[in-house]
C-alpha positions, -999 to 999 in steps of 0.1 A, spaced: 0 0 0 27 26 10 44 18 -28 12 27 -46 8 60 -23 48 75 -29 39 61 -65 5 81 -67 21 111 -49 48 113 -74 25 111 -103 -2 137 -91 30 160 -86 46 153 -121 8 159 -135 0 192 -113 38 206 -122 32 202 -163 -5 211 -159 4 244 -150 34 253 -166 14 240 -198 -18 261 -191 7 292 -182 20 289 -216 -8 295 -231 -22 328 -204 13 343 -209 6 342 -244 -31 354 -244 -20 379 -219 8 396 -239 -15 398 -270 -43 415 -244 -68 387 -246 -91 380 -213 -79 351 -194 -115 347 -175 -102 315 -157 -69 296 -153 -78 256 -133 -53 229 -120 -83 202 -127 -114 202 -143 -146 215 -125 -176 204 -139 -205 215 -112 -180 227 -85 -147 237 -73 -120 222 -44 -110 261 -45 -110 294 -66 -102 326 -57 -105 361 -79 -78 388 -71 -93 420 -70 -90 440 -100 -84 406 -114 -101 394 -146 -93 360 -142 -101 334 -117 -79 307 -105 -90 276 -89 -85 239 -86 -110 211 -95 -120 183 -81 -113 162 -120 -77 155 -115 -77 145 -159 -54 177 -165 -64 213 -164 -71 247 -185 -75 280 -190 -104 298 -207 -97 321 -231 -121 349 -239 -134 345 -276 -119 308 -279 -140 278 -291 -122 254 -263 -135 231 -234 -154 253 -222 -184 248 -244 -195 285 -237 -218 286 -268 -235 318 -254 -204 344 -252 -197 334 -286 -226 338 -300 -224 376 -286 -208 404 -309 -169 401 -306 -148 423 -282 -113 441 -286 -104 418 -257 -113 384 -276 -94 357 -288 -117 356 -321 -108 388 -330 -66 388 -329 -50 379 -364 -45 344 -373 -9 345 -363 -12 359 -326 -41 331 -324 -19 306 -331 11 316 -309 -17 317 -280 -24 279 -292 11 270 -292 17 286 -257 18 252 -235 35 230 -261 64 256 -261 71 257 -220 63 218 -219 92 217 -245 113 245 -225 104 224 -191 122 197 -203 150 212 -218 155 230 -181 151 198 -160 176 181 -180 197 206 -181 195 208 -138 199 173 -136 235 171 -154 245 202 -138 241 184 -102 245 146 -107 260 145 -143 252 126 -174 256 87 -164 251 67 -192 263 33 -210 284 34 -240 266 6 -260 296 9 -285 319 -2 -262 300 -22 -238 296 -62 -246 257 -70 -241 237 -107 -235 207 -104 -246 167 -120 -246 153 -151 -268 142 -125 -296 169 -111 -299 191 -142 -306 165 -151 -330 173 -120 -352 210 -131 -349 228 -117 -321 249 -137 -298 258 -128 -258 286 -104 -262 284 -83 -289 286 -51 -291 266 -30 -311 284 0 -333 260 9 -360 223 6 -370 220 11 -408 251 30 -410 240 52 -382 269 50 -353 253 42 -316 266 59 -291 245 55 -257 225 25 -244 190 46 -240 158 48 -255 164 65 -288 192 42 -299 172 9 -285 150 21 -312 173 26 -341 182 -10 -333 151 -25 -334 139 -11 -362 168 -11 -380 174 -31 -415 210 -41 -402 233 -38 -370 270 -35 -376 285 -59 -342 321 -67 -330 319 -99 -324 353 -116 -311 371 -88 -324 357 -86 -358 329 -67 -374 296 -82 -383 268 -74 -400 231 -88 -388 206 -84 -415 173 -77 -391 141 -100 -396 109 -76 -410 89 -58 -387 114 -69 -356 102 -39 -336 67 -57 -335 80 -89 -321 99 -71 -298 70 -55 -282 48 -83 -289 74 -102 -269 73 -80 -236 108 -81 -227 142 -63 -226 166 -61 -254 195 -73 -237 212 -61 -203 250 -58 -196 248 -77 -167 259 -120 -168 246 -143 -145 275 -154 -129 278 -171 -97 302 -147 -76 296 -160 -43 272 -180 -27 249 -170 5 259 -199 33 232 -220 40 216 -212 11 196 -228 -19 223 -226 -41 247 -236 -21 227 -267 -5 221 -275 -46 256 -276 -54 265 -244 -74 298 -225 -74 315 -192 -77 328 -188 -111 296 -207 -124 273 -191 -157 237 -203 -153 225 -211 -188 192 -218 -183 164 -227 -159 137 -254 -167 151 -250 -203 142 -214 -206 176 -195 -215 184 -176 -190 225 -163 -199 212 -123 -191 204 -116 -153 175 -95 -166 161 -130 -180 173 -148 -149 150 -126 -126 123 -133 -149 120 -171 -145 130 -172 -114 100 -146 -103 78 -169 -122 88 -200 -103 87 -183 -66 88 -211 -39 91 -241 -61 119 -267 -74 135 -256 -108 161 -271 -130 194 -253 -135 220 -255 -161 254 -241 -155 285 -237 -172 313 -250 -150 349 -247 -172 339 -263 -202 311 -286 -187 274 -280 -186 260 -291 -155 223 -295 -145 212 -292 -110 182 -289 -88 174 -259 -68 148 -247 -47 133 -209 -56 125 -189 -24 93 -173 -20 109 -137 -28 124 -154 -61 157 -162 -53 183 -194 -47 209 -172 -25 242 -158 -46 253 -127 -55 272 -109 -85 294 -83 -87 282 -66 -117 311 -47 -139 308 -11 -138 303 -1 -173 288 31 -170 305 66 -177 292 99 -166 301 135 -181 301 165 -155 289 202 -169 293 233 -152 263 254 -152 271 269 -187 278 235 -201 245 217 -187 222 242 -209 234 225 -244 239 192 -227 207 194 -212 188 201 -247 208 172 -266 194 153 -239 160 165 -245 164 161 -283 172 125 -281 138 123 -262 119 138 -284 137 120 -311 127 89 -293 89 98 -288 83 110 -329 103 76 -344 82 51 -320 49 72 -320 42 52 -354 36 18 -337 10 32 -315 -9 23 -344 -1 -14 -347 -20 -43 -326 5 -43 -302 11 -5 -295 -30 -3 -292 -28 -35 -271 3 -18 -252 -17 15 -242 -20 26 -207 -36 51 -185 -30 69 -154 -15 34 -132 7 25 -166 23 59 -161 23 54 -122 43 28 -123 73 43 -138 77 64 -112 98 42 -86 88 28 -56 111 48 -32 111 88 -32 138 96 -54 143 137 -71 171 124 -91 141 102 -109 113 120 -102 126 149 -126 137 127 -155 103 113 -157 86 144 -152 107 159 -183 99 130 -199 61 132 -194 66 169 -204 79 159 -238 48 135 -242 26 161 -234 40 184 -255 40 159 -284 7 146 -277 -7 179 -275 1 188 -313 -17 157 -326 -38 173 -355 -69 162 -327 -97 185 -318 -101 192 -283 -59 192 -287 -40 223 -291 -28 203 -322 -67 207 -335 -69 244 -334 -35 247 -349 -50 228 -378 -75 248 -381 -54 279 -376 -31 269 -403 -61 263 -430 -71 297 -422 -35 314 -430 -32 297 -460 -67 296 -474 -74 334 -459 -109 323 -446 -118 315 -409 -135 280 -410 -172 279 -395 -177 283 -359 -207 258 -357 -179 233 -379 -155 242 -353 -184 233 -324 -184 205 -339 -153 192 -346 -148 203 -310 -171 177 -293 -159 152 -315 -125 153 -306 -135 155 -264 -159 119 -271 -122 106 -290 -103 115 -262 -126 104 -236 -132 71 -249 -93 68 -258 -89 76 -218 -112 51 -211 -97 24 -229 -60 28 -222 -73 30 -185 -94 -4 -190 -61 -14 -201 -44 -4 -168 -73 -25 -151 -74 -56 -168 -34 -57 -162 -38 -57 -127 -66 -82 -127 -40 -98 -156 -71 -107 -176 
């Protein structure tokens, strides 16, 4: 219970901290273009408010809702979520968004995307500034790595240089992409270069398969815990476990696996012992575990920045996020990304289970980035919409229909709804693992 509260705390922080900076974006924007801001809300508050106040003199209120499914702020003159028919079915004001030029409109529109964007760059660019830029240099770092992946050809220890021409440079989420969706991998492999020509449509078995790529970490036996399973079973330092009830097991990322799988029940283990494969039996403990340790090899380097040097650090760092997002955004689309979809617990759970700032501001820099991108989705109801719509109107010269634009409005708040719904069923049925 306490792990799903610091989990839950994080996430309504994360959310409440992009929320706003997101709806400021777009009030800073209205404001400096003098368009009425008549409300600005952490939440939505359909019927009622936790809390709102009006400053005097003030023409906007603030407040928080009691609907913790994002925020916004309601623009004068703005077809939005508001659904204020009424006011804009009144004559336009000088103080309206409907009235500015098409170009102010849309800079209003793009307000949040640009400080989720700036957000992220910031936090980045804090983090490496106080605890550096730790990362593994996948071009230098051998790797062991899961069933579909030796499928496609790779073997335990190669290291990975090149994905269709492209060098890798960082074990992380942007290159794990290139890689899987890649048409070849350039590997040294006992000191020679190799080429792996990649099966079609890899990155879908990948994800279909719900694992890791491969992990730098071996599973060998570097001492054993006295008394305990593995000891009473007859393993030694210096052993490799190969498998475990015939499931390869030669990552410790797949070793944790099947042994969390078989908590508290007899498994078969094969080990390499010199040049002899040996098969024992060994009892799994109810936490997952036969009792022996590693000493894992520390392959990880990490770049210090003063406070001048985190700034363009801190944006490369961004970019490759960004990058990430836009390349793998397309497999949303496929069964498995649609299958793959998650809601508010999906994103919970990457938040760790102990209190950490260190990665409670990655992710929330991450999360900015996906709002940001997921906010310019050519959706109405998303800032994305209006831009569409905003863009037509520059280049055609004509201002689409407000009753289209009603519309198109309500239709894109049912898609999102119903989207929300189902990536949250998803988040249900996973815990229920229906």
């Amino acid at each position: 219970m306490e792990t799903i509260l610091i989990k839950a705390a994080q996430l309504i922080l994360s959310l409440s901290i992009l929320v706003i900076v997101h709806e400021f974006g777009h009030f800073i924007a209205a404001k400096f273009f003098k368009v009425r801001v008549e409300r600005f809300y952490l939440f939505f508050n359909p019927w009622f408010s936790l809390f709102k106040f009006k400053p005097k003199n003030s023409e906007t209120e603030y407040g928080i809702g009691w609907l913790p499914l994002g925020g916004y702020v309601k623009i004068s003159g703005m077809i939005d979520e508001s659904m204020d028919w009424e006011a804009l079915a009144k004559p336009p004001q000088s103080w309206e968004f409907r009235i500015k030029p098409a170009w102010q409109r849309l800079i209003i529109t793009i307000g949040g995307v640009f400080l989720n964007f700036i957000l992220a760059f910031f936090i980045y660019s804090m983090l490496v500034m106080n605890w550096g830029d730790t990362y593994i240099p996948i071009n230098k770092t051998p790797l062991y790595f899961s069933e579909v992946a030796h499928q496609a050809g790779f073997e335990d220890g190669d290291i990975l240089l090149s994905a269709d021409g492209k060098r890798l440079t960082r074990y992380d989420d942007l290159d794990l992409f290139r890689i899987i969706s890649a048409g070849n991998i350039t590997v040294l492999r006992n000191g020679q270069e190799q080429i792996i020509l990649m099966p079609e449509r890899f990155e879908e078995l990948f994800l279909a398969a719900k694992t890791l790529f491969a992990d730098y970490r071996t599973t060998r036996v570097d001492s054993l815990i006295p008394g305990g399973n593995a000891e009473k079973a007859g393993l030694q330092v210096g052993d490799e476990i190969l498998s475990v009830n015939g499931i390869k097991a030669s990552a410790f990322f797949l070793l944790s696996s099947v042994l969390s799988e078989n908590k508290d029940s007899d498994v078969q283990i094969d080990v390499l012992r010199g040049d002899e494969t040996i098969s024992l039996p060994v009892h799994v403990n109810p936490s997952g575990q036969i009792g022996f340790s590693q000493k894992f090899a520390n392959v990880y380097t990490t770049d210090k920045y003063n406070f001048f040097q985190s700034f363009p650090a801190g944006i490369s760092q961004g970019i490759r996020k960004i990058s990430f997002y836009i390349l793998q955004f397309r497999l949303v689309f496929t069964k498995v990304g649609i299958q793959s979809l998650g809601g508010f617990g999906a994103i919970g759970n990457l938040f760790p289970a102990q209190w950490s700032w260190l990665d409670f501001w990655n992710m929330t820099a991450f999360l900015s980035i996906i709002l940001g991108i997921m906010n310019l989705l050519p959706i109405p109801a998303l800032d994305g919409g209006h831009v569409m719509f905003l863009l037509y109107e520059v280049i055609s010269g004509r201002k689409p229909n407000d009753k289209l634009m009603e519309y198109a409005q309500i239709a894109g708040m049912v898609f999102l709804m119903l989207l929300l719904l189902y990536a949250n069923g998803n988040d249900i049925l996973r815990f229920l693992k229906w």
